[in-house]
N, CA and C atoms of all chains as a GROMACS GRO file, in nm:
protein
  408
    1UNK      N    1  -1.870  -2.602   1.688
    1UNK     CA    2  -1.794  -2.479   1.674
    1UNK      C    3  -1.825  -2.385   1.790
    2UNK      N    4  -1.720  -2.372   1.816
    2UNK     CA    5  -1.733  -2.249   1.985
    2UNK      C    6  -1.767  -2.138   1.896
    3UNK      N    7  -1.844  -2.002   2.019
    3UNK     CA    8  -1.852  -1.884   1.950
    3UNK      C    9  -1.752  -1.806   1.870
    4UNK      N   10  -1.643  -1.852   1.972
    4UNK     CA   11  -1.506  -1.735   1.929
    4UNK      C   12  -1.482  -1.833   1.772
    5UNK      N   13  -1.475  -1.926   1.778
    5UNK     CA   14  -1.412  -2.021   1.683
    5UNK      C   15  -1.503  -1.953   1.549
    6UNK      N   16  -1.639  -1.946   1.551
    6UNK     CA   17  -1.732  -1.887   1.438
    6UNK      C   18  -1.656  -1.741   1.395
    7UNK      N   19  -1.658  -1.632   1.563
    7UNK     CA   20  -1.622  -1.512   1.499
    7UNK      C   21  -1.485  -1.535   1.368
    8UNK      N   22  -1.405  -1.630   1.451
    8UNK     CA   23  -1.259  -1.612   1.418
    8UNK      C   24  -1.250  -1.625   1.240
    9UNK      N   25  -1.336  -1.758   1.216
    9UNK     CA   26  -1.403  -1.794   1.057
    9UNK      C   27  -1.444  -1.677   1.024
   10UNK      N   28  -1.536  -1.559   1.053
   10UNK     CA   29  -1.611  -1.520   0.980
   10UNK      C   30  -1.475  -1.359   0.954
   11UNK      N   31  -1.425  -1.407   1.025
   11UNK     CA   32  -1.316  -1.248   1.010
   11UNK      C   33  -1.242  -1.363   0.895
   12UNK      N   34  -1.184  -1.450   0.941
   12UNK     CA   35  -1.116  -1.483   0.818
   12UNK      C   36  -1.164  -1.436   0.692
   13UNK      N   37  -1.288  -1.508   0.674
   13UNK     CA   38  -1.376  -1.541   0.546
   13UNK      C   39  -1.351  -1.342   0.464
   14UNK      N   40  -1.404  -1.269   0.605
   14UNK     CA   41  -1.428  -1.112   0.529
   14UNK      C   42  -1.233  -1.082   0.530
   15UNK      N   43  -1.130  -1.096   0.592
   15UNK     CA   44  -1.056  -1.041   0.565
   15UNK      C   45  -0.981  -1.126   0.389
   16UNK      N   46  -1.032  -1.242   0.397
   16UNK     CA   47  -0.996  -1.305   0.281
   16UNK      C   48  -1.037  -1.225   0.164
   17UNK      N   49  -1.151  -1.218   0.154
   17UNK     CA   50  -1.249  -1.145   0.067
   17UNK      C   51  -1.164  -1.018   0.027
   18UNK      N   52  -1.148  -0.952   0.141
   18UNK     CA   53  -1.068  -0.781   0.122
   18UNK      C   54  -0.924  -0.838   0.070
   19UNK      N   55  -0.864  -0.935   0.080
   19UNK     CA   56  -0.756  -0.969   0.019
   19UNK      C   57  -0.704  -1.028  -0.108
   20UNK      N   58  -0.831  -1.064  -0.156
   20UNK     CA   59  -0.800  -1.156  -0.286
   20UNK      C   60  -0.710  -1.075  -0.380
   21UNK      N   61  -0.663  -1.127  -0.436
   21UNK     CA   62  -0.591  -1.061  -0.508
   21UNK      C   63  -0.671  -0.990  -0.650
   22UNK      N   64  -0.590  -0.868  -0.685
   22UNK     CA   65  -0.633  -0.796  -0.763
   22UNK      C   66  -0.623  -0.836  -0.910
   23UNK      N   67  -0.725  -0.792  -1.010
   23UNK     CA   68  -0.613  -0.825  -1.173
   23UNK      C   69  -0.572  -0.708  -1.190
   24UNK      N   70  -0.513  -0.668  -1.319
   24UNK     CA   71  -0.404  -0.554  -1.377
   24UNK      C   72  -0.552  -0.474  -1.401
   25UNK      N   73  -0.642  -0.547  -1.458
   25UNK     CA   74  -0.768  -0.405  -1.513
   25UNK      C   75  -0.804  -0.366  -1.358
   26UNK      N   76  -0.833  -0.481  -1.246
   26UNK     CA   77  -0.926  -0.379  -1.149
   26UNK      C   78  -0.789  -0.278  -1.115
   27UNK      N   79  -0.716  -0.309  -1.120
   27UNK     CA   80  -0.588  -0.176  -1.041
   27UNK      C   81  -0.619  -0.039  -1.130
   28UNK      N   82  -0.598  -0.073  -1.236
   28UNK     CA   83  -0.616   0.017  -1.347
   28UNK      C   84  -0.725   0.109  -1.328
   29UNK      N   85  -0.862   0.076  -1.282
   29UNK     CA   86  -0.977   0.139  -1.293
   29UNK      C   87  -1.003   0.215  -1.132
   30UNK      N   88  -0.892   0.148  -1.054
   30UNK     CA   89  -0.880   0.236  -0.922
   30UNK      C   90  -0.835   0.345  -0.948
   31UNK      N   91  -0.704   0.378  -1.025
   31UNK     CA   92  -0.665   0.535  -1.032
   31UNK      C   93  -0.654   0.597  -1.087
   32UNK      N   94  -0.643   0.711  -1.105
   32UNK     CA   95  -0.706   0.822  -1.174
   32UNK      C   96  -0.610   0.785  -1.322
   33UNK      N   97  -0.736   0.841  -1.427
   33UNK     CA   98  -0.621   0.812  -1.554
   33UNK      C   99  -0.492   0.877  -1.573
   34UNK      N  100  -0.438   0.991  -1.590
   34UNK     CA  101  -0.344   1.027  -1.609
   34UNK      C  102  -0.285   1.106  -1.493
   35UNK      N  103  -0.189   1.182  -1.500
   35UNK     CA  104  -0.082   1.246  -1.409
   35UNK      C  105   0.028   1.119  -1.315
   36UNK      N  106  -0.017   0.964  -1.328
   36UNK     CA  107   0.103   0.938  -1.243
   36UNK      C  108   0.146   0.824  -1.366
   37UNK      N  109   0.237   0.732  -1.294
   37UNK     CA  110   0.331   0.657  -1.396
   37UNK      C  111   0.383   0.576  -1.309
   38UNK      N  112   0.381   0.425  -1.349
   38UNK     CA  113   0.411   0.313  -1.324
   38UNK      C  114   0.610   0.298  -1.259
   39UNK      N  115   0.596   0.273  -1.176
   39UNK     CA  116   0.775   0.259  -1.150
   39UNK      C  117   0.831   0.145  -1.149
   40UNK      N  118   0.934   0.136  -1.181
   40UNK     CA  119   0.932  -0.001  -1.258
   40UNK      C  120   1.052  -0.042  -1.105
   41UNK      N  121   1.040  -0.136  -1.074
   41UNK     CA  122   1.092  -0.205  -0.939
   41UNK      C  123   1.259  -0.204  -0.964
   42UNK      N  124   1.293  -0.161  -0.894
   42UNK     CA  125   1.474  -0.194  -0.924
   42UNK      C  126   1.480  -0.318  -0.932
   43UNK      N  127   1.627  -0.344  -0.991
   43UNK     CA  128   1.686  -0.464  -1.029
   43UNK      C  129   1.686  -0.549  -0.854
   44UNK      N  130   1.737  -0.501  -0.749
   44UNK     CA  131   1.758  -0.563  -0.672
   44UNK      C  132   1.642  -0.564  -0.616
   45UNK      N  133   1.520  -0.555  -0.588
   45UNK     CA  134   1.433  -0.542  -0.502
   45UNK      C  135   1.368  -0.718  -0.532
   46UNK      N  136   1.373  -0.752  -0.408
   46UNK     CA  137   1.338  -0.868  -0.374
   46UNK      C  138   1.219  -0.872  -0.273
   47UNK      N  139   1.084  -0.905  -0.352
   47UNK     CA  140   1.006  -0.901  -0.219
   47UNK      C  141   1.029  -0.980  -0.109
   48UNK      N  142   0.953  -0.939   0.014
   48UNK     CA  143   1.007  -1.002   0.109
   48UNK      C  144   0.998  -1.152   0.202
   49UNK      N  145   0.505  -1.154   0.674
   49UNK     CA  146   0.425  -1.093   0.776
   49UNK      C  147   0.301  -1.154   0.766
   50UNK      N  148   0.308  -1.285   0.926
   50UNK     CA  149   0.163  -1.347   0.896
   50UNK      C  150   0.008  -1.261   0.923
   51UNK      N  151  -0.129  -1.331   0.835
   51UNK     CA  152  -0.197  -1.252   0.871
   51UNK      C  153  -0.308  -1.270   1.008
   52UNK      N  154  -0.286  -1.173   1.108
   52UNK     CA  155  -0.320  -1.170   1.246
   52UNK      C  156  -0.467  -1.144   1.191
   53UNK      N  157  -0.583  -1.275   1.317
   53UNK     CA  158  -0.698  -1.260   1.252
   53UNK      C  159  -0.767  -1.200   1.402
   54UNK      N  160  -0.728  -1.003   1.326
   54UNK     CA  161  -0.762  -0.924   1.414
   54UNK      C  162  -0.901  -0.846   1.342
   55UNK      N  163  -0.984  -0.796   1.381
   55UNK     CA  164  -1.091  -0.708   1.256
   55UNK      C  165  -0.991  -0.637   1.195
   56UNK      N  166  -0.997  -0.588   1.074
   56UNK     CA  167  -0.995  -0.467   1.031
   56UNK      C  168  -1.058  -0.318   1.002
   57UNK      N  169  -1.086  -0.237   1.053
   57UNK     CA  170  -1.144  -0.107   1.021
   57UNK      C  171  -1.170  -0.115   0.830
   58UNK      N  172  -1.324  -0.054   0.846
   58UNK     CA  173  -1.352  -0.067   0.699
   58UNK      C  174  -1.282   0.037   0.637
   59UNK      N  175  -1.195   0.104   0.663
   59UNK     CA  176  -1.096   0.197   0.553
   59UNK      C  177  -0.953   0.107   0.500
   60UNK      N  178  -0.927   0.003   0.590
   60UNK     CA  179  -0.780  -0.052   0.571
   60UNK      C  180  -0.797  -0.101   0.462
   61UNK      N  181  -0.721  -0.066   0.346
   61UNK     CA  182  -0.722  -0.168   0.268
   61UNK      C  183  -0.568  -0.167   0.196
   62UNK      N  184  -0.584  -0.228   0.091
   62UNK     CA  185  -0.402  -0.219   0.029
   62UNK      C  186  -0.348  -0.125  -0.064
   63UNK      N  187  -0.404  -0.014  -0.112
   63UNK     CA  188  -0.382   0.062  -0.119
   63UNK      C  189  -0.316   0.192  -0.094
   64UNK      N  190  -0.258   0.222  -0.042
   64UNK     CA  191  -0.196   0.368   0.032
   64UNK      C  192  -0.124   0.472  -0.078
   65UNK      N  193  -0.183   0.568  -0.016
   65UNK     CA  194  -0.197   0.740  -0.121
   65UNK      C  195  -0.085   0.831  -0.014
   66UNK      N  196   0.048   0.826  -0.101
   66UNK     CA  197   0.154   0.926   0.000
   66UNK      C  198   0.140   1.020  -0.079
   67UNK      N  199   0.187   1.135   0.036
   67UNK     CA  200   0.199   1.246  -0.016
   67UNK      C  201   0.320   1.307   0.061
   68UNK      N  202   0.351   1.475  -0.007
   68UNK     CA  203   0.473   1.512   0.067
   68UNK      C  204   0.592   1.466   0.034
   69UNK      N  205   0.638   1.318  -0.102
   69UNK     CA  206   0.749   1.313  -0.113
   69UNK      C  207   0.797   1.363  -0.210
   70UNK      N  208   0.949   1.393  -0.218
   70UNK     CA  209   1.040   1.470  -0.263
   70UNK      C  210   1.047   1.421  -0.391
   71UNK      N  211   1.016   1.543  -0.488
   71UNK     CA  212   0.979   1.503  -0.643
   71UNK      C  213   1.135   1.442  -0.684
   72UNK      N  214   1.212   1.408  -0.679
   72UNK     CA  215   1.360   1.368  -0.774
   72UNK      C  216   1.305   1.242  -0.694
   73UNK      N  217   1.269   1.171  -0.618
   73UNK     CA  218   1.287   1.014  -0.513
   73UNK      C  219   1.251   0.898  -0.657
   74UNK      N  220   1.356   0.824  -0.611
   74UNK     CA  221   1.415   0.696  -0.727
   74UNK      C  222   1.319   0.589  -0.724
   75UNK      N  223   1.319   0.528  -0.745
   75UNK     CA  224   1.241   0.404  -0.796
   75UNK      C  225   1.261   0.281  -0.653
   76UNK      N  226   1.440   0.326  -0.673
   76UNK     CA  227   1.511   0.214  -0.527
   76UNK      C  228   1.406   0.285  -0.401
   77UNK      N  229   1.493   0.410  -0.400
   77UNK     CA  230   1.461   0.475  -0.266
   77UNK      C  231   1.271   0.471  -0.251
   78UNK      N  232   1.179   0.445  -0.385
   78UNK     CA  233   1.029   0.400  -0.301
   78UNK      C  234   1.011   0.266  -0.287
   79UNK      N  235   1.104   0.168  -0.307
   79UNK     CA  236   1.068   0.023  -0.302
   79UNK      C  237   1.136   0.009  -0.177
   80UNK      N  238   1.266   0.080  -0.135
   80UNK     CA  239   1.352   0.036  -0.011
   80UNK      C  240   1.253   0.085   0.101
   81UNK      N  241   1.191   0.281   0.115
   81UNK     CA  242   1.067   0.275   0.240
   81UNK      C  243   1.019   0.207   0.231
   82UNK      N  244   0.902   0.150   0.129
   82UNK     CA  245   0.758   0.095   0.135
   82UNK      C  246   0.795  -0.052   0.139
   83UNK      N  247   0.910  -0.149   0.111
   83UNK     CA  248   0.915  -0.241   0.104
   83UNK      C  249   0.967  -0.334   0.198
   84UNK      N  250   0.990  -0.234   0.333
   84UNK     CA  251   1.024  -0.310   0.446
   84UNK      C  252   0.931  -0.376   0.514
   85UNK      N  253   0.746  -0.367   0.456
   85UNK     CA  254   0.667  -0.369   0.512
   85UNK      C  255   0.604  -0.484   0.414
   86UNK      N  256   0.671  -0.527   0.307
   86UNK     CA  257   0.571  -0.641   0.288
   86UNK      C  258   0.568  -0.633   0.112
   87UNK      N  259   0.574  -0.743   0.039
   87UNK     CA  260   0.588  -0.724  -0.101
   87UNK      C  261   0.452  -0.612  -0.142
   88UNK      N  262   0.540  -0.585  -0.266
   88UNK     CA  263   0.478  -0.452  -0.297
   88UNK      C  264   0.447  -0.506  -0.454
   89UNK      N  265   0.249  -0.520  -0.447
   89UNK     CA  266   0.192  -0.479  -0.607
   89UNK      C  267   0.266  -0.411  -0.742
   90UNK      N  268   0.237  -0.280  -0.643
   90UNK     CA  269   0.247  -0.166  -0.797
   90UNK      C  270   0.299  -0.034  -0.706
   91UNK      N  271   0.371   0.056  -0.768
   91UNK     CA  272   0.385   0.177  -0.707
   91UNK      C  273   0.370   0.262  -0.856
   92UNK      N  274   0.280   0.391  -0.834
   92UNK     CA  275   0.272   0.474  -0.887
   92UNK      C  276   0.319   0.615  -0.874
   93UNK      N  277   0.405   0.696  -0.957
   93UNK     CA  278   0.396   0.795  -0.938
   93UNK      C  279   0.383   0.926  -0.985
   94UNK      N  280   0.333   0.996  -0.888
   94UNK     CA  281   0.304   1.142  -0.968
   94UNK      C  282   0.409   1.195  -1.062
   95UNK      N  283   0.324   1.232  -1.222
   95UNK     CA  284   0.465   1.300  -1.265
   95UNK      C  285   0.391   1.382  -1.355
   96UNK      N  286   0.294   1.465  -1.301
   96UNK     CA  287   0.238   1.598  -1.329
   96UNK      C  288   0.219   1.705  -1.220
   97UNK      N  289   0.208   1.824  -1.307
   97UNK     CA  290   0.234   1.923  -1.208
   97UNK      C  291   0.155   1.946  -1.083
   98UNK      N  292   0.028   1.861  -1.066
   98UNK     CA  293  -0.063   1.837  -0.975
   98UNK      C  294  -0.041   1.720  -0.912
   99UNK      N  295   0.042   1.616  -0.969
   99UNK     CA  296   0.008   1.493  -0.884
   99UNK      C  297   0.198   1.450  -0.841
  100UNK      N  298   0.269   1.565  -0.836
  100UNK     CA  299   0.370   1.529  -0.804
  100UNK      C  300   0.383   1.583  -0.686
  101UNK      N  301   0.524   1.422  -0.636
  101UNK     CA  302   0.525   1.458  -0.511
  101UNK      C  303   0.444   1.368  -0.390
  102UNK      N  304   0.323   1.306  -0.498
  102UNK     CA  305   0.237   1.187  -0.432
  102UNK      C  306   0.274   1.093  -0.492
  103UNK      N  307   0.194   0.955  -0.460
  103UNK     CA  308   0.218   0.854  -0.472
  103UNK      C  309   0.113   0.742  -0.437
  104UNK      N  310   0.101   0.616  -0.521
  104UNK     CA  311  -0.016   0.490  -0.493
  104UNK      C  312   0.100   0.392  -0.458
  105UNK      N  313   0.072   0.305  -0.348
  105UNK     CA  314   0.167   0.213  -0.307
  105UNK      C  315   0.067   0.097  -0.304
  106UNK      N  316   0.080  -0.047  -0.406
  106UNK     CA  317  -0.020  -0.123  -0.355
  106UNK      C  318   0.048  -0.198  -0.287
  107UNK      N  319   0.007  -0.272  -0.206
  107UNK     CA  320   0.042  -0.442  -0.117
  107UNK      C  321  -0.016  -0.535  -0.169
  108UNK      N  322   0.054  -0.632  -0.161
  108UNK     CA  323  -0.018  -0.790  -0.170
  108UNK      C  324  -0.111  -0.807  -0.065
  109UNK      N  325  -0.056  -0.781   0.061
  109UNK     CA  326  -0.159  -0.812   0.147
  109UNK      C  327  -0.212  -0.666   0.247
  110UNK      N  328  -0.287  -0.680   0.311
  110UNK     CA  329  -0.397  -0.582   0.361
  110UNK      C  330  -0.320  -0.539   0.476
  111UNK      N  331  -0.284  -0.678   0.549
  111UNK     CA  332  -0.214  -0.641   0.670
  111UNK      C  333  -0.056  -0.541   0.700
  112UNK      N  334   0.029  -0.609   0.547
  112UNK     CA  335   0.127  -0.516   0.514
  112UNK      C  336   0.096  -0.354   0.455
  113UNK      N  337  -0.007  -0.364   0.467
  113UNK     CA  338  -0.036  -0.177   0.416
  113UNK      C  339  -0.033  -0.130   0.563
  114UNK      N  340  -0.160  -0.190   0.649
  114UNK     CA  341  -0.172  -0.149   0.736
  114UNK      C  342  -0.054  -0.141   0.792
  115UNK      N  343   0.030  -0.199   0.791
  115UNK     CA  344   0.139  -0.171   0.893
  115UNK      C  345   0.263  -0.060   0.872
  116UNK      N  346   0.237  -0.067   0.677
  116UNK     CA  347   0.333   0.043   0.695
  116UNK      C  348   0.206   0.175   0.744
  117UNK      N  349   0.144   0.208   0.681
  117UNK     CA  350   0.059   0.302   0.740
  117UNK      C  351   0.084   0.314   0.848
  118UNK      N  352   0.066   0.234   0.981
  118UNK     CA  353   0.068   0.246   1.110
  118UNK      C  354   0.219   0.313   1.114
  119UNK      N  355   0.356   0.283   1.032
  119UNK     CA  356   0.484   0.272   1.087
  119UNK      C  357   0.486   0.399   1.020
  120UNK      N  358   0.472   0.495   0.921
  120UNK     CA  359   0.498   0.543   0.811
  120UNK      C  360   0.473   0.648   0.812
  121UNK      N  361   0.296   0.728   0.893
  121UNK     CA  362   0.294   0.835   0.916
  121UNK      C  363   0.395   0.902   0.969
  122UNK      N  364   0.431   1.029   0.958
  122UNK     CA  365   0.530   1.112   0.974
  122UNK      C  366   0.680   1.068   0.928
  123UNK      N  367   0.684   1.013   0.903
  123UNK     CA  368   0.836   0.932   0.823
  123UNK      C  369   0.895   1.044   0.771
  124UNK      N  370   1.064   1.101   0.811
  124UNK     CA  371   1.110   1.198   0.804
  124UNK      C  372   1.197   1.144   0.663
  125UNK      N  373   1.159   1.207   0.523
  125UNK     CA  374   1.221   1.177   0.436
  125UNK      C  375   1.331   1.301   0.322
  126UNK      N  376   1.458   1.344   0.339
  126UNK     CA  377   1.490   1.463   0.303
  126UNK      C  378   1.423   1.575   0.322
  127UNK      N  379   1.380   1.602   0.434
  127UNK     CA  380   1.330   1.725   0.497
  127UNK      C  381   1.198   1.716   0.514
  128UNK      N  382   1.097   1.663   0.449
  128UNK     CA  383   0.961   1.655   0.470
  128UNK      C  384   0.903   1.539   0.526
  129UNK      N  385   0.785   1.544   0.610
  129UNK     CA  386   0.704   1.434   0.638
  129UNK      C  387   0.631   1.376   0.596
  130UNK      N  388   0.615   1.286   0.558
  130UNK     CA  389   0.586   1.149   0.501
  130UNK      C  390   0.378   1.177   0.509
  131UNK      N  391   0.324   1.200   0.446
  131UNK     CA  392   0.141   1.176   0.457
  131UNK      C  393   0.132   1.047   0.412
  132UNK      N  394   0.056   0.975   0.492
  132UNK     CA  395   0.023   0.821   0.429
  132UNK      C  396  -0.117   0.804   0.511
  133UNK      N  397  -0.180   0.773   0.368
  133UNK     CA  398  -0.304   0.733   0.392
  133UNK      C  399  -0.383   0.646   0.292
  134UNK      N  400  -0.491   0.565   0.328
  134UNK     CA  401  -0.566   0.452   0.259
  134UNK      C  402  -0.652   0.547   0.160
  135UNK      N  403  -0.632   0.483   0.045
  135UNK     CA  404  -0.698   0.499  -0.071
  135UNK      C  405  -0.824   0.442  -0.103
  136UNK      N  406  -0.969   0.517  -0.096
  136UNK     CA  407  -1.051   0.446  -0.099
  136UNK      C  408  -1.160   0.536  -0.196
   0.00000   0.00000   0.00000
């Protein structure tokens, strides 16, 4: 493994990490309890 | 939007906290800004007398926050400018 080739792994590895996906409780416990409200996605919205 | 294996700054994350938008804005009109940039989690919004007007935008991915962030500051939306920033 070349140097760059290690860095390139180890950014993967940490940006993976920061990416995993979330569940519904950790979202939940990110924001503040009350004052906002869930929006519910229009009919047409197609992610991309 | 593939993900470029660039560092990230330890604030980026998928999260983003707007502020400044126009309390009547639809459900379409926050999925059509925020969603040019990359499927969208969850959007939250303010609908108290303190938290209106803001907004939580999540991403699936890290890199699509960052980018609307990058694209998004100052975003001229019915008269006001757009605050976008990472939620941490």
């Amino acid at each position: 493994l070349t140097p760059d080739q290690l860095a390139a792994m180890r950014i993967t590895r940490e940006i993976d990490e920061r990416n995993r996906p979330m569940t519904d409780e950790e979202l939940e416990a990110i924001f503040p309890p009350e004052g906002y409200e869930l929006v519910k996605p229009p009919a047409s919205y197609q992610p991309l | 939007m593939s993900g470029k294996k660039v560092r990230l700054p330890p604030e980026v994350n998928r999260i983003i906290y707007v502020r400044n938008l126009p309390y009547k804005i639809t459900a379409e009109e926050l999925y059509d800004i925020f969603g040019k940039y990359g499927p969208i989690r969850q959007i939250r919004k303010g609908n108290a007398p303190d938290t209106r007007g803001t907004a939580f935008v999540v991403y699936e991915d890290i890199y699509d926050a960052k980018n609307a962030v990058d694209h998004l500051s100052g975003f001229h939306v019915a008269g006001r400018y757009l605050v976008v920033l990472y939620y941490n």
